[in-house]
Each structure stands twice: as structure tokens, then as C-alpha cells.
C-alpha positions, 0 to 999 in steps of 0.5 A: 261899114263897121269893121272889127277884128281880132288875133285869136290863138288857134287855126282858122279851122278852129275858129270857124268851128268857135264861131259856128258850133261852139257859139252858144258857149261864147255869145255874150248873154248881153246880146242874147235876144230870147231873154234866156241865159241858157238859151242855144245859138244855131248858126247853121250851114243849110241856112238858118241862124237863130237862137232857141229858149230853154222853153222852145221860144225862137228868135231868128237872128239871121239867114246863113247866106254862103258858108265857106268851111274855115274860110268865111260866113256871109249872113243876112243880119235881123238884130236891130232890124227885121227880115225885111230889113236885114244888115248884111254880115261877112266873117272871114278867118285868115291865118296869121302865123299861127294864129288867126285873125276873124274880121267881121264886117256889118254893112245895110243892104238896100233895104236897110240903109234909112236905119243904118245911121241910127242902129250902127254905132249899137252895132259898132259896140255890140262886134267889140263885146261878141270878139272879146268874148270869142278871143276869151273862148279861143284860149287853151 
């Protein structure tokens, strides 16, 4: 299992809405998946989660499987795999003080672990570069 986190500035409201309204505004262009840096991320709470080119081209990123407002996301993760083989993704946002601290863990399901040894490490990169770019995102 891949585990990361970080402190951002703002309530857990906030960054749940950073994570899941205002993600297109953040999302590292470098793992964008429809080769379009203008593309639109949609995480959305009837389910689905994917990513959209300024030409209609769309890329399923994932499946929204539990939706827990300011609280947490669980989602069923495609990047490096495919629908038949999602990863699994849990984000939990926990106030700290005044802050609050977002914490993503990545771990196979069943039908995913064979590839988890190889794809982890990209994954364990990918999660430092997508909160760096959140914590930017999150200042005042």
C-alpha cells in the first residue's frame, strides 16, 4: 500500500471541494491522460470520474465508489491499469487545528495485484507531484 499526505491551509470542506469541484484547476498537466492541457477532470458523486478534451475525447480515470461530503472518497483507479484491473483509492480529509490533512491511500484489489509491484513506484511519484500541486492550490 502507497500512503502520502499532506497539511493543507483551509477546512476539510474546502478541500474536499479543491479535490472534487476545483480538481481540473490543480491536477498536474503531467498526469493528464487525454494529452490536452485545457482538458476538464470530473470526479463526481453519482459516480463517475474521468477526464474530458477540449475535443469531446474522454478518458475514464476511475469509478467513484463512496462519496463521504468533506470526509473521504473511495474510488476504483484506471491510470496504469484498466477497468478490469482497477487499483483501489481511498482520500480521507481530517482537520488538524485549522488545517487539514488529505491522505491518500493506493493499494491493488484482487484483480490488480500481478501488476502492483511494477506500476507502484510510478504510482508512489505520481501521489507526491498530485498533493504538491493541491497544497499550491489550497493557499490564500
Amino acid at each position: 500500500m502507497i500512503r502520502k499526505s499532506v497539511v493543507l491551509p483551509c477546512s476539510p470542506a474546502r478541500a474536499f471541494d479543491l479535490w472534487t469541484q476545483a480538481i481540473s484547476d490543480w491536477w498536474p498537466l503531467e498526469r493528464r491522460h487525454t494529452n490536452d492541457p485545457n482538458s476538464e477532470i470530473f470526479v463526481l458523486e453519482t459516480g463517475r470520474f474521468y477526464e474530458r478534451a477540449r475535443d469531446g475525447q474522454e478518458v475514464e480515470l476511475g469509478r467513484v465508489r463512496s462519496w463521504r461530503r468533506a470526509e473521504g472518497l473511495d474510488l476504483d483507479f484506471y491510470p496504469g491499469t484498466d477497468v478490469e484491473h482497477p487499483t483501489r483509492v481511498t482520500v480521507t480529509f481530517a482537520a488538524e487545528g485549522e488545517a487539514t490533512r488529505v491522505t491518500v491511500e493506493h493499494r491493488p484489489t484482487a484483480e490488480s495485484e500481478g501488476l502492483w509491484d511494477r506500476r507502484s513506484p510510478r504510482y508512489a511519484e505520481s501521489w507526491d507531484q498530485v498533493l504538491h500541486s493541491l497544497l499550491g492550490a489550497s493557499k490564500p
